[in-house]
C-alpha positions as CSV (number, residue, x, y, z in Angstrom):
1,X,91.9,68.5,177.2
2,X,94.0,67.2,174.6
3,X,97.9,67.5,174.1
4,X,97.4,70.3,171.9
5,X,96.1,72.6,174.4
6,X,92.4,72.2,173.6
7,X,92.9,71.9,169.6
8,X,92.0,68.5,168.3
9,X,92.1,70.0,164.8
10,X,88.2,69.6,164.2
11,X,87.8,73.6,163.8
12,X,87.6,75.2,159.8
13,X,91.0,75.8,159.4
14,X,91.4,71.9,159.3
15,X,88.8,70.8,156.8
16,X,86.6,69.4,160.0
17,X,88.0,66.1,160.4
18,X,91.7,64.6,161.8
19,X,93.2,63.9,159.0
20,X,96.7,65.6,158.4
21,X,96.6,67.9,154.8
22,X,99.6,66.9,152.5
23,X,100.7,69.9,150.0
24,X,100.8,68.8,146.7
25,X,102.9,71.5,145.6
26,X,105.8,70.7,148.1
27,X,108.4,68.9,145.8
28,X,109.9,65.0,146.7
29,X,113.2,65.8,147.4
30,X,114.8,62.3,146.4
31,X,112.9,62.5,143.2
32,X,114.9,59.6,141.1
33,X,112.7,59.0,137.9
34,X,115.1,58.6,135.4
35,X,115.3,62.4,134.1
36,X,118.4,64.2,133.0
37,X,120.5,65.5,136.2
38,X,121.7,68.9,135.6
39,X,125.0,67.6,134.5
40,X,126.6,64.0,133.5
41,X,129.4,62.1,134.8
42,X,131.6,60.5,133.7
43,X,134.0,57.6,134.7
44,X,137.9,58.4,133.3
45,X,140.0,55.0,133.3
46,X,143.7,55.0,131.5
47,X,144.5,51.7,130.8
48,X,142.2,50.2,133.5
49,X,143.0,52.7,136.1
50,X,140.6,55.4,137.3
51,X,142.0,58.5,136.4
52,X,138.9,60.6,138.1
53,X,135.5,61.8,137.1
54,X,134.5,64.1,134.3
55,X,131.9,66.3,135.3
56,X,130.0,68.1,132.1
57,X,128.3,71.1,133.2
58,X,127.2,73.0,130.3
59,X,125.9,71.8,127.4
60,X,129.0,73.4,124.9
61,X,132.0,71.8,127.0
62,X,131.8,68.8,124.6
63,X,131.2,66.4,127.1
64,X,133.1,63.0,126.9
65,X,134.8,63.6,123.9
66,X,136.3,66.7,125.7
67,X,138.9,64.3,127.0
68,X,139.9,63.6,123.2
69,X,140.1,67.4,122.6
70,X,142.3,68.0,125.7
71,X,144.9,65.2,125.1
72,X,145.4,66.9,121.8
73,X,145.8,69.9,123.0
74,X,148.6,68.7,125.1
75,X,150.0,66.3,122.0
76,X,149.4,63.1,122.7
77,X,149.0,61.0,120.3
78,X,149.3,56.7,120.3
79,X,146.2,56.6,122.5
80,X,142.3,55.9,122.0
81,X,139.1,57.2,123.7
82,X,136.1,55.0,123.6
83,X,133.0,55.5,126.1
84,X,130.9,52.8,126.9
85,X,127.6,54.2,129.4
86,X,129.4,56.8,131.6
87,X,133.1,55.3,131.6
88,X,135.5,56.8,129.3
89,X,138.2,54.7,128.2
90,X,141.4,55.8,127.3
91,X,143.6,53.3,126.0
92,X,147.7,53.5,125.0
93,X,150.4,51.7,123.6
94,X,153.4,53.0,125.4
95,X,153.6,52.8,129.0
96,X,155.5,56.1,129.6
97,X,153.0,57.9,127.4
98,X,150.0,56.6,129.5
99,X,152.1,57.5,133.0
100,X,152.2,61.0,131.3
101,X,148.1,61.0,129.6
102,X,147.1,59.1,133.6
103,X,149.0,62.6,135.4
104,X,147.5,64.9,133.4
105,X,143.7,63.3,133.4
106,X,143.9,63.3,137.5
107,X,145.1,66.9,137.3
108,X,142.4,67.7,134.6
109,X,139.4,66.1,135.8
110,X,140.1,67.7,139.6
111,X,139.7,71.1,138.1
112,X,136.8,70.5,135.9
């Protein structure tokens, strides 16, 4: 007798021989072939400094360039946004501005 209590997996249930059925159907849970995740992310740098991540969601919050919209909401102005891959870049001229655009990005991309 066997360590299976008498089974050595030979019967119909088995397909007849040893070998160990693999379910197609059950899903690789590391799957990492390059598709779309079900949101992006994004780098936020002021000046050189990480700010935080930017997290899109949905396909309507705009994104990266929802950055943009929410510093001019808040009027800022004197700064740029560029992206480059998944870092957004916000650059600025005056130093106290920046102090002010770096608080409110941290705040912002915390709750989004």
């Amino acid at each position: 007798m066997d360590n299976f209590g008498g089974n050595n997996f030979d019967g119909r249930y088995f397909g007849g021989n040893k070998s160990f059925f693999v379910y197609p159907f059950l899903s690789n849970l590391q799957d990492d072939d390059g598709n779309k995740m079900a949101h992006d992310s994004y780098q936020v740098y002021v000046n050189g400094d990480y700010v935080g991540d930017k997290l899109s969601i949905t396909q309507g919050d705009g994104g990266w360039k929802a950055i943009e919209s929410y510093l001019k909401g808040r009027n800022f102005d004197g700064y740029r946004v560029t992206r480059d891959g998944n870092r957004i870049y916000v650059d600025v001229q005056d130093e106290e501005e920046a102090e002010a655009i770096r608080n409110h990005l941290t705040v912002y991309t915390q709750i989004r």
